[in-house]
C-alpha atoms as one frame of an Amber mdcrd trajectory, in Angstrom:
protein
 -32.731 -87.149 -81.127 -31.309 -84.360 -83.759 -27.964 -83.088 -83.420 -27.824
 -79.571 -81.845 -27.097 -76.831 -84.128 -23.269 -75.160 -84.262 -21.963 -71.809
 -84.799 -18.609 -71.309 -86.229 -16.496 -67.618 -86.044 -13.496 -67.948 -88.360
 -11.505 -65.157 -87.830  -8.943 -64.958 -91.493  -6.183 -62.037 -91.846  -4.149
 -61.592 -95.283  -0.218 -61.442 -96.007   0.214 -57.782 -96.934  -0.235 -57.403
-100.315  -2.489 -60.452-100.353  -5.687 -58.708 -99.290  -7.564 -59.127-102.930
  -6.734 -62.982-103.085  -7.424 -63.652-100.241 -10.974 -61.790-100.802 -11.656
 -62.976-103.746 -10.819 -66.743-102.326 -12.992 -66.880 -99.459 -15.604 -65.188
-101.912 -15.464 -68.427-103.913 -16.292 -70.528-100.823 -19.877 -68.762-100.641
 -22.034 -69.786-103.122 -20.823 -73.362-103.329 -21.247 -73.756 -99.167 -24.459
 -71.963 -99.307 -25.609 -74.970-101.122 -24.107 -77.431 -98.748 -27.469 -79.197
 -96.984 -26.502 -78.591 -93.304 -25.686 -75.131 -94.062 -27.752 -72.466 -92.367
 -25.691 -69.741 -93.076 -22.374 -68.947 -94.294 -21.627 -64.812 -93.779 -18.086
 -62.914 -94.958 -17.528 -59.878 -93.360 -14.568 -57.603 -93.884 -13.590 -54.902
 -91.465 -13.539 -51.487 -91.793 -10.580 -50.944 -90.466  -8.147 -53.130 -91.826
  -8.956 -54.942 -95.870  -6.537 -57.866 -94.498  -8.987 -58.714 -91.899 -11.739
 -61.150 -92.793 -14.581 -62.854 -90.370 -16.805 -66.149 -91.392 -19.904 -66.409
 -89.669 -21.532 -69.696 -90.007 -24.162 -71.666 -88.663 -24.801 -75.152 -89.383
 -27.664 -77.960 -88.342 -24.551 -80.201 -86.786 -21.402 -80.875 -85.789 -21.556
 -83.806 -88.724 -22.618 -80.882 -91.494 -19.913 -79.174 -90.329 -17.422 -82.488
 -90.266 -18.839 -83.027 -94.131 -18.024 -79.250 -94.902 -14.512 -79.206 -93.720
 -13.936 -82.267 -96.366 -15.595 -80.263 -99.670 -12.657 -79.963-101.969 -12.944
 -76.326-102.134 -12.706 -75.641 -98.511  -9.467 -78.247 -98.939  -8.166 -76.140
-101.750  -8.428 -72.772 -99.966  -6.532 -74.560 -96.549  -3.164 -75.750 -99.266
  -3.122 -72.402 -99.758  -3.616 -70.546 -96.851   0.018 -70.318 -95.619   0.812
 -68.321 -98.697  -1.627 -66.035 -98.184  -2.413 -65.608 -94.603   0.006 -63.889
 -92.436  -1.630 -66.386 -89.249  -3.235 -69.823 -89.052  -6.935 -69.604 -89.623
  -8.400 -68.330 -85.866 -11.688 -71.009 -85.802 -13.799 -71.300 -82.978 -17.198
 -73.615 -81.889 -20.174 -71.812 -80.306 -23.862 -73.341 -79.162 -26.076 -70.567
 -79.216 -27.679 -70.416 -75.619 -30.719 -67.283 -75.203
């Protein structure tokens, strides 16, 4: 039997005056997770209302694509350097879609 599919929300705010690199660092993650195998998707969204704000919307085919993900040396690289940059811990939570 196949692993059930997992949704991630990663909820990401900036340091004030940190709002570009952190942008620009969770813009790098993209293209490289994108290609990750149990990737389904892998969205960025920042709000309208505040540029320190940042939202990851992700979908993947398991919790052990997911487990494989959080080892990638990029993602590693981006968490050493998220208490510079982020003014709170990274906000993650686990969803199974259900309807």
């Amino acid at each position: 039997m196949s692993e059930q599919k997992l949704t991630v929300l990663a909820r990401v705010t900036a340091k004030p005056g940190c709002e570009e690199e952190v942008f620009k660092e969770l813009c790098a993650l993209v293209a490289p997770t994108h290609a990750e195998a149990g990737c389904i998707n892998y969205d960025l969204h920042r709000s309208k209302d505040d540029p320190a704000r940042f939202f990851l919307y992700e979908n993947w085919r398991s919790r052990k694509a997911l487990d494989e993900h959080l080892e990638m040396p990029y993602l590693q690289a981006f968490r050493q350097k998220a208490p510079e940059l982020l003014a709170e811990p990274l906000d993650i939570s686990f969803w199974d879609r259900v309807a």
